[in-house]
C-alpha distance (Angstrom), angle and dihedral (degrees) to the residues before:
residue distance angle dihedral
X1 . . .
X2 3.49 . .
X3 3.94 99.8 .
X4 3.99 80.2 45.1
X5 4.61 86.5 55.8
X6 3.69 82.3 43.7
X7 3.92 106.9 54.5
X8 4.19 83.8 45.2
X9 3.97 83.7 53.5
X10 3.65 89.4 51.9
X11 3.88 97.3 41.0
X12 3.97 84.7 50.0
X13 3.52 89.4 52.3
X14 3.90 98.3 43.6
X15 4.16 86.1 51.1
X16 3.93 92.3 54.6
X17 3.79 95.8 45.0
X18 4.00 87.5 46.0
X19 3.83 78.2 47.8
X20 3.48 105.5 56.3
X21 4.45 89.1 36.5
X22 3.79 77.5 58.4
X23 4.05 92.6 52.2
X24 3.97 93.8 42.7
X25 3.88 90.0 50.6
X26 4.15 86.5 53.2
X27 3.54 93.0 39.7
X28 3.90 97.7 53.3
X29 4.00 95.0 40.1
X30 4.34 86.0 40.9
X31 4.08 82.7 54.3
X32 3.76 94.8 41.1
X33 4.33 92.1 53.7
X34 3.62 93.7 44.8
X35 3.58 99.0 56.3
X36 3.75 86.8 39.7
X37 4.07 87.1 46.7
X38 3.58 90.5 46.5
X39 3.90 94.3 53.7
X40 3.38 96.4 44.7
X41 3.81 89.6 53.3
X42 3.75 99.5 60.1
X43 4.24 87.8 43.6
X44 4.15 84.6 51.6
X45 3.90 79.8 46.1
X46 3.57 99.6 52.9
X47 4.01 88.5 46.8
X48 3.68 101.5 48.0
X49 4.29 82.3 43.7
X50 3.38 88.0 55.8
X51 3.63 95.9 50.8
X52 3.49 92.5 51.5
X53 3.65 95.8 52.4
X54 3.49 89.1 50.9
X55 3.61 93.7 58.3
X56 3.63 97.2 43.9
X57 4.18 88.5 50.6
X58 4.33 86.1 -115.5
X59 3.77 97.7 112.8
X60 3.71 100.5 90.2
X61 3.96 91.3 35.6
X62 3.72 117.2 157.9
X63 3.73 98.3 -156.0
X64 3.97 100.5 -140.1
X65 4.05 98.3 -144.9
X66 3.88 105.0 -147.5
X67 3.78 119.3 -170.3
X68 4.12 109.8 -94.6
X69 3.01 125.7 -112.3
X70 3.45 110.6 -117.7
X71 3.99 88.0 39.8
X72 3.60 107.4 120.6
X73 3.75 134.5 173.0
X74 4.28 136.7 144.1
X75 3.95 106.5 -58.1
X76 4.11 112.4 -103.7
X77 3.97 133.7 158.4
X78 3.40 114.5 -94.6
X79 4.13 123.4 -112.9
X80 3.70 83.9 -140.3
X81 4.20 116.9 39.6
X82 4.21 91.5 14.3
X83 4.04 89.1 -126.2
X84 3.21 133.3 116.0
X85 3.71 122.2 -83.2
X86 4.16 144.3 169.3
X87 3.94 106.7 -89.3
X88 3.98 117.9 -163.2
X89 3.96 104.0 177.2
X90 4.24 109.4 -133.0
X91 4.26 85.6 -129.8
X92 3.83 83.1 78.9
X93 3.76 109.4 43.3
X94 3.97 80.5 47.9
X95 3.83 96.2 53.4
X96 3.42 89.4 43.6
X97 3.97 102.2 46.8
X98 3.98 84.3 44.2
X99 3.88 89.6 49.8
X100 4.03 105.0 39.0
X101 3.67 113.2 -6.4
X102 3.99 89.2 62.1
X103 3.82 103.3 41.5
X104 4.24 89.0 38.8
X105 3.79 92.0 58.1
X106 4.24 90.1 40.2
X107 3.93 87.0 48.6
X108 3.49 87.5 50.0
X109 4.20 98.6 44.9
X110 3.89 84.9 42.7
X111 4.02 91.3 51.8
X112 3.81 89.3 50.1
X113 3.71 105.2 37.5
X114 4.46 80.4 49.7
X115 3.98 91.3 56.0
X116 3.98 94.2 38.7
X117 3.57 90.3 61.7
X118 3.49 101.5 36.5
X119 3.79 82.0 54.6
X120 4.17 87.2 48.1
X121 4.00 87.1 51.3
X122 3.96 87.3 53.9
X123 3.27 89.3 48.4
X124 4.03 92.5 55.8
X125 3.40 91.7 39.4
X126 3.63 90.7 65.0
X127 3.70 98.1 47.9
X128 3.55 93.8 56.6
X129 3.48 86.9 50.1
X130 4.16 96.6 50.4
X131 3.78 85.6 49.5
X132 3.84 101.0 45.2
X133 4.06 82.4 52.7
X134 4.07 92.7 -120.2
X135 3.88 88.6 136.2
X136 3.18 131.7 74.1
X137 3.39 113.0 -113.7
X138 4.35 95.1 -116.2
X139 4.18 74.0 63.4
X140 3.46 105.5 71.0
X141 3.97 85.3 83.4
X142 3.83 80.1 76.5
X143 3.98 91.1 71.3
X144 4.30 84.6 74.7
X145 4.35 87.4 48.1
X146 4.09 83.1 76.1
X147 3.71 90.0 47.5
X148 3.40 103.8 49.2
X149 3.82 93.0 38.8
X150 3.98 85.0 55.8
X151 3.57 93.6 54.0
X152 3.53 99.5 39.2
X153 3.87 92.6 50.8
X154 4.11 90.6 51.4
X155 3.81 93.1 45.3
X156 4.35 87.0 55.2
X157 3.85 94.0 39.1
X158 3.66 79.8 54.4
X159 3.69 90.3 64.5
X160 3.80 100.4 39.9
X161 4.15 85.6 53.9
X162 3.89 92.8 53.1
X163 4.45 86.5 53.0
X164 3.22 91.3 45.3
X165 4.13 100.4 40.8
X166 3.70 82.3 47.3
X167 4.02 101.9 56.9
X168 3.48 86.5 41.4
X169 3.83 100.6 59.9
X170 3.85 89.2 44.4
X171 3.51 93.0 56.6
X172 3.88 89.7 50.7
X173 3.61 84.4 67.0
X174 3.65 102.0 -141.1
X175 4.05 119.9 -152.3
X176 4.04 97.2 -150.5
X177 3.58 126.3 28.9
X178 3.37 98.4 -133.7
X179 3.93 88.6 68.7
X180 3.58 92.2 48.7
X181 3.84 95.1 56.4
X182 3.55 87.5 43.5
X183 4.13 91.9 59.1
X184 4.18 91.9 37.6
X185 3.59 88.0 50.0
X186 4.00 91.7 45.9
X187 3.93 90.7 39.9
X188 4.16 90.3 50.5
X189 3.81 90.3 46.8
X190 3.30 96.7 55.9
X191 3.65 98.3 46.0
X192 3.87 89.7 44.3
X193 4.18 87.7 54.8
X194 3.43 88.8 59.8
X195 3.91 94.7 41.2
X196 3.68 94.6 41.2
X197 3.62 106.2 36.8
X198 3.92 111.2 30.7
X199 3.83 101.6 81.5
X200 3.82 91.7 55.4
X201 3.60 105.9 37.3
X202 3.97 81.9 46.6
X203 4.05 88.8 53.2
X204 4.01 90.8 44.0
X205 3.97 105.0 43.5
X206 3.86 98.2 34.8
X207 3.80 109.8 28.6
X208 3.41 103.8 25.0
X209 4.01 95.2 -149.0
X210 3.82 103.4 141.8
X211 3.70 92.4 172.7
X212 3.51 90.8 60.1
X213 3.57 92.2 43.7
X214 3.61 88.5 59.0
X215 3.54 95.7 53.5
X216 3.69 86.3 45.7
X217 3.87 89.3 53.9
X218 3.54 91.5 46.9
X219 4.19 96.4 50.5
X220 4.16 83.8 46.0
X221 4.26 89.7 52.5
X222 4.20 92.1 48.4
X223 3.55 98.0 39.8
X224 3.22 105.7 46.2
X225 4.19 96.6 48.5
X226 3.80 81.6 38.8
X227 4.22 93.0 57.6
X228 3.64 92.8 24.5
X229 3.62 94.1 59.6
X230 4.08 87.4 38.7
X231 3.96 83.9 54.1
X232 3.33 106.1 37.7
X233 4.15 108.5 35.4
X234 4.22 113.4 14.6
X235 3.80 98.3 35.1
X236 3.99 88.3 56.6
X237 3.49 89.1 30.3
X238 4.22 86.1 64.5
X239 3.92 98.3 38.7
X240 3.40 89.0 47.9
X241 4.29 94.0 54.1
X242 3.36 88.4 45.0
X243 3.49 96.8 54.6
X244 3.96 98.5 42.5
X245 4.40 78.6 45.5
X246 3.90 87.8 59.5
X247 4.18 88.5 53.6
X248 3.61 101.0 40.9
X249 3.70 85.7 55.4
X250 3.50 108.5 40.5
X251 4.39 80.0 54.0
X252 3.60 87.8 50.2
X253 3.78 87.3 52.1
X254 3.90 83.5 48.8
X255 3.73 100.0 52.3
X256 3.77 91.6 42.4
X257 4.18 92.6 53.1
X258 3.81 85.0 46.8
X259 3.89 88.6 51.1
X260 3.25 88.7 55.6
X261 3.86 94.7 50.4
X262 3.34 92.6 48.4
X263 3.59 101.5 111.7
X264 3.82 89.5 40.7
X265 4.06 91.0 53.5
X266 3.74 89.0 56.6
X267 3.47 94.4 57.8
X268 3.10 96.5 44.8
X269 4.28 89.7 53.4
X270 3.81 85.2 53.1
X271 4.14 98.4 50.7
X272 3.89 83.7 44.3
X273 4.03 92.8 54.8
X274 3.68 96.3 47.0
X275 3.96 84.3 50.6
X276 3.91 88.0 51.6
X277 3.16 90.1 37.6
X278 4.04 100.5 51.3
X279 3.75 84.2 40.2
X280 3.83 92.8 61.5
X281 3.53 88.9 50.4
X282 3.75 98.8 51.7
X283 4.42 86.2 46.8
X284 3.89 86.3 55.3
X285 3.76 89.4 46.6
X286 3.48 87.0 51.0
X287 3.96 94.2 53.8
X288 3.23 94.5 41.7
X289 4.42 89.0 56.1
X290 4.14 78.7 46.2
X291 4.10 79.3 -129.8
X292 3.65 88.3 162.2
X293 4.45 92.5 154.7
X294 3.54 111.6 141.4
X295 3.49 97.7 -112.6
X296 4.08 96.1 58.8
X297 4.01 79.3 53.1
X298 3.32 107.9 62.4
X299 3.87 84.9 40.5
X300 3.31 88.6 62.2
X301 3.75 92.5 50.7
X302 4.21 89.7 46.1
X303 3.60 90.5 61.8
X304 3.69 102.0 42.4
X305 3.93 90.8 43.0
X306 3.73 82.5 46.4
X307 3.81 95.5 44.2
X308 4.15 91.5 51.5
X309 3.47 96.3 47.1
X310 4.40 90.7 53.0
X311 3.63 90.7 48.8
X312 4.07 106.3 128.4
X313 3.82 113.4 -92.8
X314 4.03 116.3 -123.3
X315 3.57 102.5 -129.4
X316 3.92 85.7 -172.2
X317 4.02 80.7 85.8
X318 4.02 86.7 69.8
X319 4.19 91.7 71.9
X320 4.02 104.1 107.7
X321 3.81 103.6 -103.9
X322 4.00 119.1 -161.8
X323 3.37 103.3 -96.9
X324 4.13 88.8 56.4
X325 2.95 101.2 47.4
X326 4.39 85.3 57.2
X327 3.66 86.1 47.0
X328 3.51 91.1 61.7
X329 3.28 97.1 54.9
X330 3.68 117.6 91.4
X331 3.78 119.8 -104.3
X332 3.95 132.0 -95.2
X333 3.82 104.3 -89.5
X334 4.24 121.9 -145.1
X335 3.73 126.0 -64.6
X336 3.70 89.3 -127.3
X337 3.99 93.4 104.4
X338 3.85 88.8 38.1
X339 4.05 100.9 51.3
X340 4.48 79.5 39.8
X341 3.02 94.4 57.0
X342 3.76 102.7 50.1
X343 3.80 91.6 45.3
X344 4.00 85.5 50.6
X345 3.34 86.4 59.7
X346 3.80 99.9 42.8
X347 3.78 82.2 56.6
X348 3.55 95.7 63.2
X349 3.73 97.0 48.6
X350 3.87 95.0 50.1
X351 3.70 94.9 39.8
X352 4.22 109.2 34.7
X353 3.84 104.0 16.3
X354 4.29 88.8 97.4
X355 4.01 88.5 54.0
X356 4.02 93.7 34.9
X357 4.10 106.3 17.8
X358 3.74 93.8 179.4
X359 4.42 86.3 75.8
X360 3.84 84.2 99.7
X361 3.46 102.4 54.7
X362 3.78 100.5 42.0
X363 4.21 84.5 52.6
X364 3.51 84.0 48.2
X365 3.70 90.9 56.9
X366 3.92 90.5 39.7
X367 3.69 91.7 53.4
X368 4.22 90.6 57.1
X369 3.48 93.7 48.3
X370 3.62 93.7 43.3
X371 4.05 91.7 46.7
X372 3.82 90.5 57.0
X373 4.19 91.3 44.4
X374 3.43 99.7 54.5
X375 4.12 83.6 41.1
X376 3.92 80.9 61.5
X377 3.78 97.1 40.8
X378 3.79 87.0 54.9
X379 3.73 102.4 46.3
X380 4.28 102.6 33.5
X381 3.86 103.1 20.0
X382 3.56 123.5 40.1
X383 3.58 135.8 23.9
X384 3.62 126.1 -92.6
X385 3.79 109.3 -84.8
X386 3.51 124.7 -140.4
X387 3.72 125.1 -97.1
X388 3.73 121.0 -106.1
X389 3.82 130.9 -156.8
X390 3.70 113.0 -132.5
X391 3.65 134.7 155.6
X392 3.92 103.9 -152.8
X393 4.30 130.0 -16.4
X394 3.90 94.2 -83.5
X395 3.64 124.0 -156.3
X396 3.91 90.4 20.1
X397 3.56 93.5 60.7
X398 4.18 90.2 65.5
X399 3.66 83.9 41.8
X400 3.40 95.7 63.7
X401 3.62 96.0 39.0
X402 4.16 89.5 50.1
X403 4.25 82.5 48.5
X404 3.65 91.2 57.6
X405 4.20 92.0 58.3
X406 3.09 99.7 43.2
X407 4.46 83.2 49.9
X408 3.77 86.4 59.4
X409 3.55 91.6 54.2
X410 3.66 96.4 44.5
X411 4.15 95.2 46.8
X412 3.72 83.4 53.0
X413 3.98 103.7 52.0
X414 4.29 79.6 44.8
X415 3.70 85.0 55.2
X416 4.04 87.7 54.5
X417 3.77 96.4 37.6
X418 3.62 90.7 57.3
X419 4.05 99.5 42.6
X420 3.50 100.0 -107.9
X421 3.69 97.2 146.2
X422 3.70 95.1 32.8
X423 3.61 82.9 59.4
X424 3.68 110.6 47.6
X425 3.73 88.0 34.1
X426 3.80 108.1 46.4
X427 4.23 117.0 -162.2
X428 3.44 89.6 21.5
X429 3.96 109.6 145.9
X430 3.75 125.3 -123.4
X431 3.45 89.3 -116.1
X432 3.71 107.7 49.5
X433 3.93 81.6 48.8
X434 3.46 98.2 60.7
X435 3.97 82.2 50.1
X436 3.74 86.4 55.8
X437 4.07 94.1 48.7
X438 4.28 86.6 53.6
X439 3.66 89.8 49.5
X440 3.71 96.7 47.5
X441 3.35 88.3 41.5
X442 3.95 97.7 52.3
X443 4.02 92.5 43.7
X444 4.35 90.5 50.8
X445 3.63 86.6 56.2
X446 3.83 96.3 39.1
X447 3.88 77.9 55.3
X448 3.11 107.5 58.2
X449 3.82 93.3 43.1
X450 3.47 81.9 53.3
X451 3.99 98.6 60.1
X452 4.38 88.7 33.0
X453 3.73 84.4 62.1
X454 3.39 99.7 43.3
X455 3.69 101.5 56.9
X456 4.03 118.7 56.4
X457 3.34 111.5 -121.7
X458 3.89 95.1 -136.9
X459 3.95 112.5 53.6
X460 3.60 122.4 -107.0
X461 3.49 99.5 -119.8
X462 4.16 86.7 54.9
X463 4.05 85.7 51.4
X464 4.21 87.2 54.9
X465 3.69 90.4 44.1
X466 4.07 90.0 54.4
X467 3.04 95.4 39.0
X468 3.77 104.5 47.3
X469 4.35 79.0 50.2
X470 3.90 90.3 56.6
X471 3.97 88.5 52.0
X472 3.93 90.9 49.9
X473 3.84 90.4 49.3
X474 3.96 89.1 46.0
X475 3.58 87.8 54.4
X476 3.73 104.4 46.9
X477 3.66 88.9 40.2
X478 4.08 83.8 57.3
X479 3.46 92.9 39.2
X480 3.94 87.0 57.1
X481 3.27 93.0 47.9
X482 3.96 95.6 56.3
X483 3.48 91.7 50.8
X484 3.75 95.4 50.3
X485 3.69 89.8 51.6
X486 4.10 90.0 44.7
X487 3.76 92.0 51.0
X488 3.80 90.4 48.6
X489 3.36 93.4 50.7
X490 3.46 93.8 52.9
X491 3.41 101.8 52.6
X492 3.92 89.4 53.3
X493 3.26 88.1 55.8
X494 3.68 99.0 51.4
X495 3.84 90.1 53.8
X496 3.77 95.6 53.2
X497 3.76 87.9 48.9
């Protein structure tokens, strides 16, 4: 009997270990196709971006970088045009990113990173306490309270970093604007990392609870489309009602006083014809006399000045047309938060969908739902925004890029923190496995430069296109230039003839 409870002991034991082989074999080959997915989506990026800019005549773009408008600077001539234009010197916007944009942000990041784990350590606390059996039972709905206080704390920070981000690029006073959105975007990134990323890399590298970093995932996912949409669509939504409310009514009130006055109005109409009318008379008089001194003139012009400006008011005017009632509406904000938000999300895919593989299809359902409310921002909330001509996303593009190394080295320190290579490779010593994590590491990234370089960015068919248009301009410049040269020649002909 006991040799018998022994074998099962053993044959229990030889299932888990085939078990967990089984999981590091998924794991590694799961970490190997999402950083090969995740290149391979910002090259089929590039392409279908270049298409696009193609059609819309944007991919050869010289962006034309005017001075801003709230640049400002001492008055000098410029090295380049001779005129006079703002100059801010570069000695000041470094002093004064060394000396306040710097420690601001790191305040800010050290503020955020102190609340999100003294929010984690709540969190703890009440799991010990749940297990130990302290709680009543009706309490264990307090184990979310953590959660939700997480996710609602990241999703305010969120807006406090975009203020301050904000006054702090104005005050570095950049020249073009393409350099400002390139430090707003890099200062809201940054910010956002910590924000975004903190309470689940904490959860991951140091307490190694991936069920609770699921539910942590999960809390992050809901709350954040829940208060986003909140924020972003029904709160504006409201304000914007009320305020269209307040104008319909006070016209109403209009109309209704006018409605009143009616009778009033009319009589008034009739007093000011017979005026006009009486006035016309005495002008014709006046012809007819030929009294044409300079004083009976400008009479003539005081009274018909006079007689335009008392002419009765329509108040059917005050009725909220179209067009006012879109000008009431507030206007389209940035796409800072937009473009964030997606590369957030892109974040979380590439770096936590091997510990929590269900990342993809909650930003799958994110993406729907966000699709449809910025479709309703854009049609019953704001006003139209302007169009602007752009040949690709900009800074966010190297963003991504940078997101997807530092994903590579990420998956691989998970694939050490969990034993993966102590696993698969038994006896294997801790320092010959950190030589194997470098050289894993170097030959991912060596990969994926591999397959960005070997695909063009722009398709080939695009490349034909342009360059089939470069030979037509080649040949009608050349074609012009023949027949400028014939036409000269002519005409010097013609005069020694």
């Amino acid at each position: 009997m006991l040799n018998f409870d022994l074998k099962q002991n053993q044959d229990i034991d030889n299932q888990c270990s085939a078990t967990k082989e089984l999981d590091d074999k998924l794991f590694v080959i799961n970490t190997l196709l999402n950083i090969i997915w995740a290149t391979g989506f910002l090259i089929l990026w590039r392409r279908r971006q270049a298409e696009l800019a193609y059609q819309w005549n944007t991919l050869d773009m010289e962006q034309l970088e005017d001075i801003r408008p709230t640049y400002k600077g001492r008055l000098r001539h410029s090295p380049v045009t001779n005129k006079l234009e703002p100059h801010y010197p570069s000695w000041k916007r470094l002093l004064f990113r060394l000396f306040v944009t710097i420690p601001m942000i790191m305040i800010n990041i050290i503020l955020v990173s102190c609340l999100i784990l003294l929010i984690i350590r709540f969190q703890s606390w009440i799991d010990r306490q749940l297990k130990a059996g302290q709680l009543p039972r009706l309490m264990s709905l307090t184990e979310l309270l953590p959660k939700i206080l997480l996710a609602l704390v990241t999703t305010a920070f969120s807006d406090i970093y975009k203020r301050v981000c904000r006054w702090l690029t104005e005050r570095e006073n950049y020249r073009e604007q393409r350099v400002h959105d390139d430090q707003m975007i890099a200062k809201l990134f940054a910010c956002s990392c910590v924000n975004s990323y903190f309470s689940v890399f904490y959860i991951a590298f140091f307490t190694h609870k991936y069920i609770r970093l699921s539910h942590q995932l999960v809390t992050i996912f809901v709350m954040k489309q829940f208060w986003g949409n909140i924020k972003e669509a029904i709160v504006p939504y409201i304000i914007s009602n009320a305020r269209l409310s307040v104008l319909i009514q006070m016209s109403k009130k209009e109309r209704a006083r006018y409605a009143e006055r009616k009778d009033l109005n009319k009589e008034l109409k009739r007093i000011l014809d017979e005026r006009n009318n009486s006035n016309m008379t005495y002008v014709a008089n006046r012809i007819e006399n030929h009294e044409y001194t300079r004083q009976a003139v400008d009479d003539t012009l005081t009274d018909n000045t006079l007689n335009r400006r008392g002419s009765t008011p329509s108040f059917e005017t005050l009725s909220l047309s179209q067009a006012e009632i879109e000008c009431s509406q507030p206007k389209w904000p940035d796409l800072y938060d937009d473009y964030l938000e997606m590369v957030v999300q892109f974040g979380y895919i590439i770096f936590l969908s091997t510990l929590f593989p269900l990342a993809a299809f909650f930003s799958l359902l994110n993406n729907i739902l966000e699709i449809r409310t910025d479709a309703f921002k854009l049609c019953m909330i704001y006003q139209r925004p302007f169009s602007q001509r752009v040949k690709d996303i900009g800074h966010w593009q190297k963003i991504m890029e940078y997101m997807i190394a530092a994903a590579i080295i990420i998956n691989c320190v998970f694939c050490s923190i969990r034993g993966v290579f102590r696993r698969l490779i038994p006896d294997l010593p801790f320092a010959a496995e950190i030589f194997l994590l470098v050289c894993i590491e170097h030959l991912l990234l060596l990969l994926c430069q591999i397959i960005r370089s070997s695909i063009d960015n722009v398709p080939y068919w695009i490349q034909i296109q342009k360059s089939r248009m470069e030979y037509r301009r080649r040949e009608a410049l050349q074609k012009l230039e023949c027949d400028a040269l014939h036409r000269k020649e002519s005409r010097s002909h013609t005069f020694n003839e």
